[in-house]
C-alpha positions as CSV (number, residue, x, y, z in Angstrom):
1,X,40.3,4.3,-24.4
2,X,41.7,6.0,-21.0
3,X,39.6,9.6,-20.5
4,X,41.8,12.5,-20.6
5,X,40.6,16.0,-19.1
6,X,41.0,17.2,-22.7
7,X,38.4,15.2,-24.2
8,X,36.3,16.8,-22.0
9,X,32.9,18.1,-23.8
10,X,32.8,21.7,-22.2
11,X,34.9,21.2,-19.8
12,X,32.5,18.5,-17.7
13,X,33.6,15.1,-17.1
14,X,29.8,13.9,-17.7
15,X,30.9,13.0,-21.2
16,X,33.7,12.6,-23.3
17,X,34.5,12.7,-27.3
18,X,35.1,9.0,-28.5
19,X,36.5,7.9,-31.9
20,X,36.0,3.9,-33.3
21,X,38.3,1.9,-34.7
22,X,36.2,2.7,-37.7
23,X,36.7,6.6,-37.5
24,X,32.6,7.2,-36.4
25,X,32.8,10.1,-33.7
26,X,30.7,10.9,-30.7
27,X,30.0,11.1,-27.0
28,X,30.4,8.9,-24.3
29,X,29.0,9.2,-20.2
30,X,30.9,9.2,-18.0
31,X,29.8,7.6,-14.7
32,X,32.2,7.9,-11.2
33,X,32.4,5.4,-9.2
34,X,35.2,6.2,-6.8
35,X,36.7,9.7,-6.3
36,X,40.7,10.5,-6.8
37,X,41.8,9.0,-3.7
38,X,39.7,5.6,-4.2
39,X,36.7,6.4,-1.9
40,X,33.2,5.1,-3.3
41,X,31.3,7.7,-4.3
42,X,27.9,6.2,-5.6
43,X,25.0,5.1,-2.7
44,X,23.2,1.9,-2.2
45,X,19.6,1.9,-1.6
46,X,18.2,1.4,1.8
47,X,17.5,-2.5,2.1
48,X,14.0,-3.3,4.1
49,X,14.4,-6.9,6.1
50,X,11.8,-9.7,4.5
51,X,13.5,-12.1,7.0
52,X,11.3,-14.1,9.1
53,X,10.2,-18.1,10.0
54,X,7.0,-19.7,9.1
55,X,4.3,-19.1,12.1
56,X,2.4,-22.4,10.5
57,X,4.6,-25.2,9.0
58,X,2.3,-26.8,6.0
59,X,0.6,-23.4,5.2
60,X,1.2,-20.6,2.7
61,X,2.5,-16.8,4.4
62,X,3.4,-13.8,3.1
63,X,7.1,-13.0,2.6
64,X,6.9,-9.2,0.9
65,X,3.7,-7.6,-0.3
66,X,3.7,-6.4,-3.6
67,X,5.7,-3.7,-4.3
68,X,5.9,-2.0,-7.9
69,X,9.3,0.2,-7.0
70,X,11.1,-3.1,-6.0
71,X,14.5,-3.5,-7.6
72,X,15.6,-6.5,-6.3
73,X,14.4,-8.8,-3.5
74,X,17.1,-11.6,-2.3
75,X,17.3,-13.9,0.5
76,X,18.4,-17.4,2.0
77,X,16.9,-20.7,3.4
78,X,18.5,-20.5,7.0
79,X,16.2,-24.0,8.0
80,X,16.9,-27.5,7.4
81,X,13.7,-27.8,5.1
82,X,13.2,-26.8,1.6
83,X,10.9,-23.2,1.6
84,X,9.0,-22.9,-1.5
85,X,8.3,-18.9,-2.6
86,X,6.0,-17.9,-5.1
87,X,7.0,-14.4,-6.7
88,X,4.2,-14.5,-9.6
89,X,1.2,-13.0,-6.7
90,X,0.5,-16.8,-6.1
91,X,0.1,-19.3,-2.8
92,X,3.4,-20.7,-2.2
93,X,2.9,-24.8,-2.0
94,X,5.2,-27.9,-3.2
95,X,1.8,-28.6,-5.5
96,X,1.8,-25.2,-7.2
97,X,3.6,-24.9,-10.6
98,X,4.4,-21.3,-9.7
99,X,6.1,-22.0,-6.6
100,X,9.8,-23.3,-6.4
101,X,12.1,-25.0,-3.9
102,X,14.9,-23.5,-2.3
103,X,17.1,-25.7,-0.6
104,X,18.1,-26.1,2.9
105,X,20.8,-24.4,4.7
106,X,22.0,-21.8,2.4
107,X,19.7,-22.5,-0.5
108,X,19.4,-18.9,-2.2
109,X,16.6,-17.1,-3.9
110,X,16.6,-13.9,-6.3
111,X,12.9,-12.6,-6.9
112,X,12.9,-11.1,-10.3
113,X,9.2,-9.4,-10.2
114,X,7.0,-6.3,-8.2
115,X,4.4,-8.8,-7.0
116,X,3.8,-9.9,-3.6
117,X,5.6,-13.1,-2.8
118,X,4.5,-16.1,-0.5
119,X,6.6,-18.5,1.4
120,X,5.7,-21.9,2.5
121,X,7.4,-24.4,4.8
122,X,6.6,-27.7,5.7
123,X,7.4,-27.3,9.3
124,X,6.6,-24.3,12.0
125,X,9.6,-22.1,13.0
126,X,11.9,-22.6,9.2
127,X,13.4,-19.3,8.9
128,X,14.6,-17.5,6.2
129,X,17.1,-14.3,5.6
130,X,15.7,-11.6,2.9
131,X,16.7,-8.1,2.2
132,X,14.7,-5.7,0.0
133,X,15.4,-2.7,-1.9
């Protein structure tokens, strides 16, 4: 259903009167992304670099602390050796069931919780890419 100025509740583009195909009436938001001429008009949140390289190859390090207003924390295996992250507050090892691998060169990884996150790598100087926000 396109939006029309008309439909308007009040005369603010915020919401807009909807009908259903089964004749059930009521309000819809409206949410701009882009202004008239095409221009974005909603912001990104600032993004905190997590990158870094393990100081210690064979040993657990941090990769974020915890965080509880994280919304997302993403990143990629930039070394020729698996990394294995732990996102559950754990010590990141091959060993641990809470840890998993992420493969080399260009392997990705999407943390999906607040906690603090570990990294390990087998050897000293495997680097990863990580942005936070």
């Amino acid at each position: 259903m396109a939006f029309a100025p008309s439909d308007a509740l009040d005369g603010s583009p915020v919401a807009h009167k909807v009908t259903t195909a089964d004749g059930q009436r009521g309000k819809i938001p409206v949410v701009a992304l882009a202004d008239a001429d095409g221009k974005p008009t909603a912001t990104k949140a600032d993004g905190f670099s997590r990158s870094g390289s393990i100081a210690t190859g064979g040993q657990a390090q941090p990769l974020a602390p915890a965080n509880p207003a994280r919304r997302s924390l993403r990143g990629v295996n930039r070394s020729t050796g698996i990394l294995y992250i732990n996102e559950v507050g754990g010590t990141a090892s091959p060993a641990d069931a809470d840890s998993y691998p992420i493969g080399p060169s260009g392997g990705g990884f999407d943390v999906d919780t607040n906690r603090a996150v570990s990294v390990w790598g087998a050897t000293t100087g495997q680097a990863w890419t990580a942005t936070e926000t």
